[in-house]
N, C-alpha and C positions, 0 to 999 in steps of 0.2 A: 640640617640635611636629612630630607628624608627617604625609606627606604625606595617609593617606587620613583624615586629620582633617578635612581642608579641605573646605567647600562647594565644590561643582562651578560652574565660571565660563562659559557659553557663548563659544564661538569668539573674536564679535565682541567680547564684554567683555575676552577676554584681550588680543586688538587692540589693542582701544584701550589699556588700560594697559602693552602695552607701548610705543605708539606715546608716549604721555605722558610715561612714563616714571618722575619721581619730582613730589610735588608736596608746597607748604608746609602747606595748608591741606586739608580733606575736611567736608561736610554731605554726612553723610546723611539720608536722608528713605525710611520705610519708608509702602509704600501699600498699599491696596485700596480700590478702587472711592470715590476722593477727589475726583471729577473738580467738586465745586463749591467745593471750598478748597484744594486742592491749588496752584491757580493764583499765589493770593495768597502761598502760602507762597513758591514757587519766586520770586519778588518782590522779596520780602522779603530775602532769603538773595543772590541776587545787589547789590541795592542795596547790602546789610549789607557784601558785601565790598568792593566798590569804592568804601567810604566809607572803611572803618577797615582796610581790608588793602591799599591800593593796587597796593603793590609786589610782594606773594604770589602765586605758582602757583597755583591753587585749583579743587577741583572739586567738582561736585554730583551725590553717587551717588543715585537713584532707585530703591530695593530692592524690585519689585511683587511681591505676591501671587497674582498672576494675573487682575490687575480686569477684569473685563467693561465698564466704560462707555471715557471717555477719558481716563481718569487719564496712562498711559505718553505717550497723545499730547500733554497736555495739559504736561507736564514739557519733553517735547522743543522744544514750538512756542511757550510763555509769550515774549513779547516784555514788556524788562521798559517799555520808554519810556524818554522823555528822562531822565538820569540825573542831568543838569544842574539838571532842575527838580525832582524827586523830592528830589533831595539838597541843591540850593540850589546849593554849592558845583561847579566845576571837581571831576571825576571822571573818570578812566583810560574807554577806550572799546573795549580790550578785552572780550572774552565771557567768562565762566564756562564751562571745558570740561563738558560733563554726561556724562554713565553712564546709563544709564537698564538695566536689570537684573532681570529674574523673579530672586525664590532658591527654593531647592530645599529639601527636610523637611518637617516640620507643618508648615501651615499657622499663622503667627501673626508677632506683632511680632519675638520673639527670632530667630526664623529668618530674619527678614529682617536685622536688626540685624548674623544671622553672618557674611552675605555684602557685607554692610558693612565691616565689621571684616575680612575679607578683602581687601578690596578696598583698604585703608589699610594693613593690613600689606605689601602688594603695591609699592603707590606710595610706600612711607615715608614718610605724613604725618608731621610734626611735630605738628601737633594735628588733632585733631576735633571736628564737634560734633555730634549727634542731635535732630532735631528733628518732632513729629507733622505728619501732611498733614492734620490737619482744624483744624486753629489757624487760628483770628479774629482774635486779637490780636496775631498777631506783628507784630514792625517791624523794621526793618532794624536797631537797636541788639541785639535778642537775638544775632545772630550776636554782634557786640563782646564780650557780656558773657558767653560762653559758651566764647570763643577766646582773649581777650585775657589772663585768669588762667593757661590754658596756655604761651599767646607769652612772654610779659612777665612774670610773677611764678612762672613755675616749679612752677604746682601741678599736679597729676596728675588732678586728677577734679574737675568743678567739678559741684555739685549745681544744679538752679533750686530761686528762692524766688517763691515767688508770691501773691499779694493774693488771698484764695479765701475764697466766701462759708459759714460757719460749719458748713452743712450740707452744704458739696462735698468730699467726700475724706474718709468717716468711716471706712472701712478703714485710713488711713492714720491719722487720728487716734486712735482706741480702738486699733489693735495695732501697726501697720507703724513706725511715727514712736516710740512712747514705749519699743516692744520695743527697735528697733536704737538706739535714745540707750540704753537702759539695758545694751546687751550689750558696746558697743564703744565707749561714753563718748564718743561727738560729736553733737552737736543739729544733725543734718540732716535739718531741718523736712518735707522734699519728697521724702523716698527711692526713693518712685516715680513721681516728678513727668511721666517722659516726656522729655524735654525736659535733654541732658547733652553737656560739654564733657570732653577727656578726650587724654591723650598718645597718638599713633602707637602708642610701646609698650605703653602699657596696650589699647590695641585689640588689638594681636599676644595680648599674653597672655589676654586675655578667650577669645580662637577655643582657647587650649587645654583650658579646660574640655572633659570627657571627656562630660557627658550631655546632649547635644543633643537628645534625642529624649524628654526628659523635660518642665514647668512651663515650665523658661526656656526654651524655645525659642516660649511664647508670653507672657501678662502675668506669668510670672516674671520675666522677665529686666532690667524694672527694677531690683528688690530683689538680682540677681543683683549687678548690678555696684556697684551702693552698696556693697552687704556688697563685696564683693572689696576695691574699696578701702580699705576702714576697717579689715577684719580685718589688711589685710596693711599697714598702718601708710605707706600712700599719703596725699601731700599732698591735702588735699581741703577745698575754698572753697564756698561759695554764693555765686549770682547772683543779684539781685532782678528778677525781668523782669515785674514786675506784675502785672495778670490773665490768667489762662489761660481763654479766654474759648474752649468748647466746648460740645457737646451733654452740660448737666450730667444726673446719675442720681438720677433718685429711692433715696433709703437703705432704701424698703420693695420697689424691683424687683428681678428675680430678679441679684442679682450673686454666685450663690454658687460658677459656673465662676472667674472673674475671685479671690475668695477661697481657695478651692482651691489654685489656681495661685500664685497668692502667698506665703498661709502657710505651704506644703509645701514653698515654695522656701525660705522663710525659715528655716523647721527644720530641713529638709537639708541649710544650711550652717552651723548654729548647731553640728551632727555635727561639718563638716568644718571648722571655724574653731576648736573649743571651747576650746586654748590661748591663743589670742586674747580670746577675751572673760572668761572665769575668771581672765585676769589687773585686767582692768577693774573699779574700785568709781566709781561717781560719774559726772559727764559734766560736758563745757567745751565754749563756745562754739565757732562755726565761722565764718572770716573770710568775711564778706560785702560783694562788692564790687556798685555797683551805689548807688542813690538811692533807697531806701522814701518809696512814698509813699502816698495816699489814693488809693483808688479805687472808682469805683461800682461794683457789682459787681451781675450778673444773679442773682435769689433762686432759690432750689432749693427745691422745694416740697417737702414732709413731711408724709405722713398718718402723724398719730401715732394714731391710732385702729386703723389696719393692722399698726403695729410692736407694737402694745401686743397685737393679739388674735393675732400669730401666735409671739408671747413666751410667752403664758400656753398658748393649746394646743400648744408644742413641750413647755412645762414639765409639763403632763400627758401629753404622748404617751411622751415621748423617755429617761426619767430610764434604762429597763433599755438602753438605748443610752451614757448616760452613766456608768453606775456602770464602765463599762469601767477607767478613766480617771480620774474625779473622785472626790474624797474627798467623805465621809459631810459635811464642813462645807460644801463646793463647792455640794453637793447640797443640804441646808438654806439655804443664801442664794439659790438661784435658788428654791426653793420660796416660802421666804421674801416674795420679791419678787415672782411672780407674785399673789400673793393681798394685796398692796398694794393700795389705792383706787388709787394711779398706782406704777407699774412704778419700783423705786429699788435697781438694782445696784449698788451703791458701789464704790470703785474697789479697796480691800482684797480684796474679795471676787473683784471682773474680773480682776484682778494674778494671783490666787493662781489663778482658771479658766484662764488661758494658760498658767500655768507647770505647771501638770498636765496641759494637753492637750501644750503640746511634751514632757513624761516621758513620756506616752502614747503621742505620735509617733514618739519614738524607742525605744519597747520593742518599735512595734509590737500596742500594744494592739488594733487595730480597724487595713481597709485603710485608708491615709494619707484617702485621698477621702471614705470614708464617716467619719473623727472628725471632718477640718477641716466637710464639707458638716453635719454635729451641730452645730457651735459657729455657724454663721449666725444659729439662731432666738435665740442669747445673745448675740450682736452688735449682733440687733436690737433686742435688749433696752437695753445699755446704750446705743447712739445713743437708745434712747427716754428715755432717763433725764436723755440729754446734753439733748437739744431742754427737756425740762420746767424742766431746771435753767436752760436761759440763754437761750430763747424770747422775755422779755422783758427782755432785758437787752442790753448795747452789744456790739458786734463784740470789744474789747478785750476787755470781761467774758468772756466766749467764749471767746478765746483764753488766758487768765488760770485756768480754768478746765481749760483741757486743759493746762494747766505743771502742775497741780496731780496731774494721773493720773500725767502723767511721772513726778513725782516717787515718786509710788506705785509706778514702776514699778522706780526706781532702788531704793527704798530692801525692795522684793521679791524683791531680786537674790539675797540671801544665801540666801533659800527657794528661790528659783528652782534654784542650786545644789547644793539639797540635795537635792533631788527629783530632779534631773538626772545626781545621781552616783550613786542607787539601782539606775538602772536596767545591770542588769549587762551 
C-alpha cells in the first residue's frame, strides 16, 4: 500500500486519531444529507456497543459527503439517553469517541467507505462494521451481529441477511445474488445488502484496490467487497438482522445508474478474480448467525403494466444495439417473449443473456455503460416475469422460485466459461 494511495485526512481528523490512538472496535457510517435518520442510527450503534462490547475502545467514523442540512451536526450532538433504561440492564457510562469526516473523490457511498477504511487501518481496528444513515430499522443488536462473528468466531467478512419483501432488491435477485453464488460457490443472499462486518485487515486491504475513481467508489462498492472476499477464499458468515426497513424503489424507476455501477463492477472483477471462480463448480451454504424470524414487511409497489411496455419497445428499438454481443438464440428468446400475451423470459434464456453480456464486457464489444444501460429494458423484463410468476403466491413461494434461477445459474456455469474463454 502505498502512500499517495490514501484518501486525504483533514488536520483535525489526523488529531484525533492520533490522539486515540489504537482502538478495538470502528462503525462507520457514510452520509449525505441523513439529517431525519441519521439520529436514530448514531443510537443505535452506541446503545449496540455499550450492550455487547462493554469492555472495547470503540469509535464511530461519520464519512459526509458534503451534506447541506444537519447530518455532521446531527452525529456530533445525538445524545443517546439513559442507557439504563434503553437497555434494561446496568451499562458502562462511558461515551463512544466520534470522528465525524468529509472524504474527498467522487462523490458517492465507496468514497466515503475509503476514508473509512482509512481511518481503521490508521487506528488498528480489530473489527468493523458499516452501516447506512437512512436505516428505520436498526437496533442496537445489529452492531452484535455484525462485530461479534469478527470478535469471537474469527470470520473475516460477515454479509447482512435480511427479511425483504419479494419485490425489494430485484437487481440483486435476477443478477447480483445468483451470478456471485454461481461464480465463487457461497450463497451470500445480500451481496449488496449495505450494511457489513469485516476485520481491521480486510479494511487495510480493501484501501489497496488501485481504481478509485472508477463504479466502486460509488454503488459498486458493495459487490466490491463481497467479491474480494469470496474470491480470495476469506472467512465469510451472514448475519440475520431482519428488515431493512428504507425508502424502497420501485423496479420500473429509473435505477439504471445504480445497475451500471454495479454490474461493471461485478465484470471487472470476474477479469481480475477469473482463477478464482474457473475453479468453482456448484455452491454451499454460508454460516448464519443471528435468529430468522417472521416479519411484516412494508409492500413495494410494482407497475407491471410499465415493465411490460418498456420490455417490449426496447425489444423493438434496441435489438441493432444488441446484436453487438448476444447471440442469434439470445435474440429469438427476447423476441420471443416480447410478443407473449404476458412477458415470459425464462431463466435458460436470462442465464445464457448475462453470460454473453459479461463475454461482451470483457471484449469490449460496446462502451461498458452503454451494454450494461442495454440490458436494463431485459432486466425489466424478467422482474416482469418474476412478479407474474409469484404475484399470487406466499412469500416462501417467492423465494423458492428465485433458488430455482440460482440454480440455473450454477448449472450455466460451464457456458458461462465458454463464451468467457473465446474472448481473446
Amino acid at each position: 500500500m502505498t502512500a499517495h494511495a490514501l484518501p486525504p485526512l483533514a488536520p483535525e481528523v489526523a488529531e484525533a486519531i492520533r490522539r486515540i490512538g489504537r482502538v478495538d472496535l470502528l462503525v462507520g457510517i457514510p452520509s449525505f444529507n441523513n439529517e431525519r435518520t441519521i439520529g436514530h442510527v448514531v443510537r443505535a450503534v452506541v446503545a449496540g456497543l455499550a450492550r455487547h462490547f462493554p469492555g472495547a475502545k470503540a469509535v464511530l467514523v461519520n464519512s459526509d459527503g458534503g451534506s447541506t442540512d444537519r447530518t455532521r451536526e446531527i452525529v456530533e450532538r445525538t445524545e443517546v439517553g439513559s442507557l439504563a433504561e434503553i437497555l434494561v440492564d446496568a451499562v458502562p457510562t462511558g461515551a463512544t469517541t466520534r470522528i465525524v469526516t468529509p472524504y474527498h473523490g467522487i462523490p458517492g457511498k465507496g468514497s466515503a467507505f475509503r476514508t473509512i477504511f482509512r481511518i481503521a487501518a490508521e487506528l488498528e481496528a480489530e473489527a468493523c462494521c458499516v452501516l447506512d444513515s437512512d436505516l428505520r430499522s436498526i437496533t442496537p443488536e445489529w452492531v452484535e451481529l455484525l462485530l461479534e462473528p469478527v470478535v469471537s468466531h474469527h470470520f473475516d467478512f460477515v454479509a447482512p441477511l435480511y427479511a425483504r419483501h419479494r419485490y425489494d432488491g430485484t437487481i440483486t435477485n435476477t443478477i447480483v445474488y445468483p451470478l456471485t453464488r454461481a461464480l465463487y460457490g457461497k450463497r451470500v443472499r445480500q451481496p449488496i445488502g449495505g450494511d457489513f462486518g469485516f476485520t481491521g485487515d480486510l479494511a487495510a486491504h480493501f484501501l489497496e484496490f488501485g481504481d478509485w475513481d472508477g463504479p466502486v467508489a460509488q454503488y459498486g462498492i458493495d459487490i466490491f467487497m463481497t467479491t474480494t472476499a469470496l474470491a480470495e477464499g476469506r472467512k465469510v458468515a451472514q448475519s440475520f438482522l431482519g428488515a431493512k426497513i428504507h425508502d424502497p424503489k420501485d423496479p420500473g424507476s429509473d435505477l439504471s445508474p445504480m445497475m451500471v455501477q454495479v454490474v461493471s463492477t461485478l465484470f471487472t472483477l470476474m477479469e481480475r478474480h477469473e482463477p478464482a471462480w474457473k475453479r468453482v463448480a456448484g455452491s454451499e451454504k454460508v454460516p448464519v448467525f443471528g435468529f430468522p424470524y417472521t416479519v411484516g414487511l412494508e409492500p413495494v409497489p410494482v407497475k407491471l403494466d410499465r415493465l411490460l411496455a418498456q420490455y417490449r419497445q426496447a425489444a423493438h428499438d434496441l435489438p441493432p444495439i444488441w446484436e453487438s454481443f448476444l447471440s442469434p438464440g439470445s435474440l429469438a428468446a427476447i423476441r420471443e417473449a416480447a410478443h407473449a400475451p404476458a412477458v415470459s423470459l425464462g431463466d435458460e434464456a436470462w442465464v445464457r443473456i448475462i453470460a454473453e453480456a459479461a463475454a461482451g464486457f470483457r471484449r469490449r464489444a460496446l462502451p461498458p455503460a452503454t451494454l450494461i444501460k442495454s440490458l436494463v429494458p431485459l432486466y425489466l423484463g424478467k422482474v416482469a416475469t418474476f412478479v407474474a410468476e409469484t404475484e399470487a403466491g406466499t412469500a416462501e413461494e417467492a423465494e423458492a422460485r428465485l433458488e430455482e434461477l440460482a440454480l440455473a445459474y450454477e448449472r450455466g456455469k460451464d457456458g458461462l466459461e465458454a463464451l468467457w474463454g473465446k474472448v481473446p
